[in-house]
LUMLOMAR-787141 format. One line per 4 residues: number of its first residue (from 1); for each residue x, y, z of C-alpha. Coordinates in nm, 2 decimals, padded with zeros to 4 digits. Example, Ala and Ser with C-alpha at 12.3 -4.5 7.8 and 13.67 -1.06 7.14 Angstrom:
<atoms>
1	01.23 -00.45 00.78  01.37 -00.11 00.71
</atoms>
This chain:
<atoms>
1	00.00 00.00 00.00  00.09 00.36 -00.07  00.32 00.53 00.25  00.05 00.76 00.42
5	00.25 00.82 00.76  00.39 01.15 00.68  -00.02 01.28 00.60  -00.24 01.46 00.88
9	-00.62 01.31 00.98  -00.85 01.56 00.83  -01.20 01.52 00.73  -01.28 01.32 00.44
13	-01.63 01.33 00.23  -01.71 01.14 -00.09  -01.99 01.06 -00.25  -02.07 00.83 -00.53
17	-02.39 00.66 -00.75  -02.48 00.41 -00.92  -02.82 00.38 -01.14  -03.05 00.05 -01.11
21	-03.27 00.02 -01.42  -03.55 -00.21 -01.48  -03.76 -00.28 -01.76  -04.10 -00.29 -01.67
25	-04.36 -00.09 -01.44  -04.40 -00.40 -01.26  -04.09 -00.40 -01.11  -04.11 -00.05 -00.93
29	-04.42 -00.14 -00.81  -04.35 -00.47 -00.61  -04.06 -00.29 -00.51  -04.29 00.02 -00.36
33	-04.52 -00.24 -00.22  -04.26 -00.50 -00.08  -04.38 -00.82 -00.31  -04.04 -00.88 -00.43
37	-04.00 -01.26 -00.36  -03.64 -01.19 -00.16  -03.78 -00.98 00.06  -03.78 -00.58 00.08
41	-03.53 -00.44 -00.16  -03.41 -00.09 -00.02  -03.37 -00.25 00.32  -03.18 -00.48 00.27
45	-02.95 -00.34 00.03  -02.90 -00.07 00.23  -02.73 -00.33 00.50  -02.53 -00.47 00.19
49	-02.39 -00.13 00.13  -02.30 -00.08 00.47  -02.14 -00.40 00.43  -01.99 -00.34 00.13
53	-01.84 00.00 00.23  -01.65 -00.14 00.55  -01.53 -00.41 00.40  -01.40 -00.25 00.12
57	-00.99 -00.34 00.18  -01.05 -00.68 00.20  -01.16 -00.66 -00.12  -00.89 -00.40 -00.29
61	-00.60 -00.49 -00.20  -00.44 -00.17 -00.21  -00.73 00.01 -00.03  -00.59 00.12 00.34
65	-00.83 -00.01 00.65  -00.93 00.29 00.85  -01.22 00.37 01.06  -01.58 00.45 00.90
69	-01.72 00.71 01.09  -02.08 00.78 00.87  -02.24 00.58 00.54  -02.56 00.72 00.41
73	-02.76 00.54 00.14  -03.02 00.72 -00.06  -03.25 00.60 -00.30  -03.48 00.83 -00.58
77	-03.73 00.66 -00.81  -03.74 00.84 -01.17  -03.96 00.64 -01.40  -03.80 00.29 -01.46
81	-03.44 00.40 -01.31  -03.33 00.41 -00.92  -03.07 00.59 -00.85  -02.86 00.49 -00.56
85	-02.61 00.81 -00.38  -02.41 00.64 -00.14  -02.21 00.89 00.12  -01.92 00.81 00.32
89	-01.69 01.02 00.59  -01.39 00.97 00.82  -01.18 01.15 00.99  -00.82 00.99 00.86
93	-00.51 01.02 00.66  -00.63 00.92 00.35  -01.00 00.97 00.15  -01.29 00.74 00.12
97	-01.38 00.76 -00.29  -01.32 00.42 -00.38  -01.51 00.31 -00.03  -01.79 00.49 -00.16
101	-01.81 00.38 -00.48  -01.74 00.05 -00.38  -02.08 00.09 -00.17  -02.26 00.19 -00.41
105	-02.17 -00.08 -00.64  -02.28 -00.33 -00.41  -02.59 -00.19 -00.34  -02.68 -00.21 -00.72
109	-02.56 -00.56 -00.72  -02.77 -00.65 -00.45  -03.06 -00.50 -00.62  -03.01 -00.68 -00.95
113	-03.00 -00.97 -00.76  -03.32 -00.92 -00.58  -03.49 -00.82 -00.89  -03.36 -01.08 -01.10
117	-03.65 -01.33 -01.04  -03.94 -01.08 -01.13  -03.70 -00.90 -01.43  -03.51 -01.01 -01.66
121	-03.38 -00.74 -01.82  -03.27 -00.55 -01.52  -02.91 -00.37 -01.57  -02.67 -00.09 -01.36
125	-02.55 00.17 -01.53  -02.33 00.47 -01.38  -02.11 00.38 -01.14  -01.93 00.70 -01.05
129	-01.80 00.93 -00.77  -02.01 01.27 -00.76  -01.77 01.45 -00.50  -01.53 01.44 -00.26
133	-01.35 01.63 00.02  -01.05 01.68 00.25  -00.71 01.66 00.22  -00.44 01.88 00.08
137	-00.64 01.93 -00.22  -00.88 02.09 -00.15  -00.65 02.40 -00.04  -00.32 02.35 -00.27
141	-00.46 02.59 -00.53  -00.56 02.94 -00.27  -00.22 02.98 -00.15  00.03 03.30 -00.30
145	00.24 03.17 -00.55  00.49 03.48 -00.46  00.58 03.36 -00.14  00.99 03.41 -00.07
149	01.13 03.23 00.22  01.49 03.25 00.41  01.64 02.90 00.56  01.90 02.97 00.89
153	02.05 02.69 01.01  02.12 02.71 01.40  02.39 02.52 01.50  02.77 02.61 01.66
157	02.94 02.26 01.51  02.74 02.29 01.12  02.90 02.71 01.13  03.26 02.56 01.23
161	03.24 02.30 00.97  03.26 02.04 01.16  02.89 01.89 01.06  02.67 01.88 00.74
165	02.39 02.07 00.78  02.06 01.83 00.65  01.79 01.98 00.82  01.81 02.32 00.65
169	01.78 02.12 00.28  01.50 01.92 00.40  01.28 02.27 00.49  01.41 02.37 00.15
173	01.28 02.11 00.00  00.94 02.14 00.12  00.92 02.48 00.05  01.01 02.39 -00.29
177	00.75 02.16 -00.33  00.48 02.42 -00.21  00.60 02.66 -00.46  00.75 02.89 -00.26
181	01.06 03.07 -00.37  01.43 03.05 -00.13  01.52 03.42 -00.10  01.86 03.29 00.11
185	02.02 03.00 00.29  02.26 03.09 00.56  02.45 02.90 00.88  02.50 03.05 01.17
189	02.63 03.02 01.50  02.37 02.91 01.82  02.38 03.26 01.93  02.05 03.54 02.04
193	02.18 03.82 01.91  02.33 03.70 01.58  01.96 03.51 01.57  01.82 03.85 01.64
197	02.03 04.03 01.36  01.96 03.79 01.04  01.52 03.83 01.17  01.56 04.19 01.17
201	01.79 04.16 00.85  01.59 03.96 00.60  01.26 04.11 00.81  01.37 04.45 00.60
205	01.46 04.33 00.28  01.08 04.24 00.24  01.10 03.82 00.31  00.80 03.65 00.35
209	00.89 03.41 00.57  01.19 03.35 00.80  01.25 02.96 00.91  01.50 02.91 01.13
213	01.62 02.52 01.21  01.82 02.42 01.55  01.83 02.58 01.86  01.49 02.47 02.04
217	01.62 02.18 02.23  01.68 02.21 02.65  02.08 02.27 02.63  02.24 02.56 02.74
221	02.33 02.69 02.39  01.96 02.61 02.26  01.87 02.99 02.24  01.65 03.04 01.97
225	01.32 03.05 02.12  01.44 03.33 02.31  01.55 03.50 02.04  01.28 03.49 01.85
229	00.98 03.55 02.06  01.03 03.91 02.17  01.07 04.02 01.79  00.70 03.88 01.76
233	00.42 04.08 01.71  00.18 03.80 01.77  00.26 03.42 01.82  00.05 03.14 01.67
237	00.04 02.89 01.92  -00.20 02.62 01.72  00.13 02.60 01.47  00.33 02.50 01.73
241	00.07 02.27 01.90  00.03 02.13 01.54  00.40 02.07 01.58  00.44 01.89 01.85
245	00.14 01.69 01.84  00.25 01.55 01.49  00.59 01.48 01.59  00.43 01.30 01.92
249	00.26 01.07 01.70  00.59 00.96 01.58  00.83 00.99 01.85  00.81 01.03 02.24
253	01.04 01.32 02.23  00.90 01.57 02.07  00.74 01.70 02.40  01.05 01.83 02.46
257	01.07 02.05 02.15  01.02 02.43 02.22  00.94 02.52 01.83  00.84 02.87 01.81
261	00.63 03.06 01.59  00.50 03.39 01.50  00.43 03.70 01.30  00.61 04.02 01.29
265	00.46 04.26 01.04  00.38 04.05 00.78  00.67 03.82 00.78  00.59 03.44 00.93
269	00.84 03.34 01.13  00.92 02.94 01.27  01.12 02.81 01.51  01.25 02.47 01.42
273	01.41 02.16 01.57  01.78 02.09 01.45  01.76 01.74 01.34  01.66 01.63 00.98
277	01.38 01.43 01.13  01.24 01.71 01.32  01.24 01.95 01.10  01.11 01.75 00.79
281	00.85 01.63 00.98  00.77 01.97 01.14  00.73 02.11 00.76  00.46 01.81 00.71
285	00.29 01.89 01.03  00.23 02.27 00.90  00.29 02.30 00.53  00.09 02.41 00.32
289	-00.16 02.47 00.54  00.09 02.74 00.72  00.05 02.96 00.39  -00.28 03.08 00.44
293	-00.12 03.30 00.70  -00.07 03.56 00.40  -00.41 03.54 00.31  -00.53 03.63 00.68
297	-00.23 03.87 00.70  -00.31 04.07 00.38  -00.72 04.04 00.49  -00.62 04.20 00.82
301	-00.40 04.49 00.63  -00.76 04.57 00.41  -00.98 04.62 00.72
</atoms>
């Protein structure tokens, strides 16, 4: 199955049809008065579906087991077709299309089945997803494309040489893939006022953002929270919370993490851990999402 470990639970939607269509008058009608031989047809297809929906990755093998939190079946009579809308939600890492349409193709199965004996020319037509929701889709396109970004490394040994620095490449790299352009990359020293300097810096020469990686561990030389907090204008707490609750989810340390973030002006600044796992992982905890700041930011200018 496809790696979703690095993805975020967020709430997923789909919905999907399928069309039943008989051939005769006769057919609607013993299903509307419950003479179908088998038994009553909307009933107990609808407990087919639910069937059908939750057991979906036994059947597709690639399809990830997760939890099923809602299935709604609907059914609407036009003339000699039924049309079957079958809606699923979760709250997880990955969406629910093919559950959904997996659900509604067992439901018209069913119903063929059940109608079979009174109609011989029954047949299911339209299988398809209507719509879905949730995930990184549904966002990727809102966010600036004009975004420019500044990578500082933290770190005393990676500034003397005596380290290569892979934490600072792997924020790049992120940025990168959310279109965001790298203004700078610079390495310095573990020290506030240096810290200080390249915020106030890069915060003039118009940056968007300013991520700094290294420096938020419990160590005596671990100084960039510090640094960076009185230059805020505003923090943004639910980032770091976001942070560390991702990182928790992966690794009992990241309690101990004291990533920082915050606005000043309209610059976004964050507060990263030092080592390549923390700090990829912090991107995927916040990134994209995390550029919608400019969106708010520009909003609050207008007013």
């Amino acid at each position: 199955m496809v790696d979703i470990t690095h993805k975020s639970s967020t709430l997923r939607i789909a919905t999907a049809q399928a069309i039943v269509v008989v051939s005769k008058q006769e057919t609607i009608d013993a299903i509307n008065n419950g003479t179908v031989p088998k038994g009553n047809v909307f009933a107990m297809s609808r407990a087919v579906g639910l069937l059908g929906v939750k057991n979906t990755p036994l059947i597709l093998a690639d399809c990830h087991p997760m939890p099923i939190e809602y299935t709604g079946i609907e059914y609407e009579i036009n003339g000699l077709e039924i049309t079957v809308t079958l809606t699923v939600k979760t709250i997880y890492k990955t969406g629910v299309e093919v559950e959904a349409m997996h659900g509604a193709s067992v439901v018209a199965l069913n119903m063929y089945d059940m109608l079979k004996p009174i109609d011989k020319g029954v047949e299911i037509h339209h299988i398809k997803l209507l719509s879905k929701k949730g995930g990184k889709s549904d966002f990727k396109d809102r966010f600036r494309k004009d975004l420019k970004a500044v990578v500082v490394v933290c770190s005393d040994t990676i500034s003397a040489g005596q380290k290569e620095d892979r934490a600072g490449k792997a924020i790049i790299k992120k940025l990168e893939e959310c279109e965001v352009e790298i203004m700078d990359y610079i390495i310095i020293p573990d020290e506030v006022d240096v810290i200080q300097a390249k915020v106030e810096e890069y915060y003039a020469k118009g940056a968007n953002m300013i991520l700094f990686t290294g420096g938020t561990g419990l160590s005596s030389r671990d100084v960039t929270p510090e640094a960076l907090k009185p230059l805020f204008d505003r923090e943004i707490p639910g980032m770091e919370e976001a942070i560390r609750s991702y990182g928790q989810d992966r690794t009992p340390y990241s309690m101990l993490s004291r990533s920082v973030v915050g606005v000043k002006g309209e610059t976004l600044i964050i507060g990263l851990p030092g080592s390549t796992n923390g700090a990829k992982e912090s991107m995927d905890a916040i990134f994209p999402a995390a550029l919608h700041v400019f969106r708010i930011l520009k909003n609050a200018r207008h007013d």
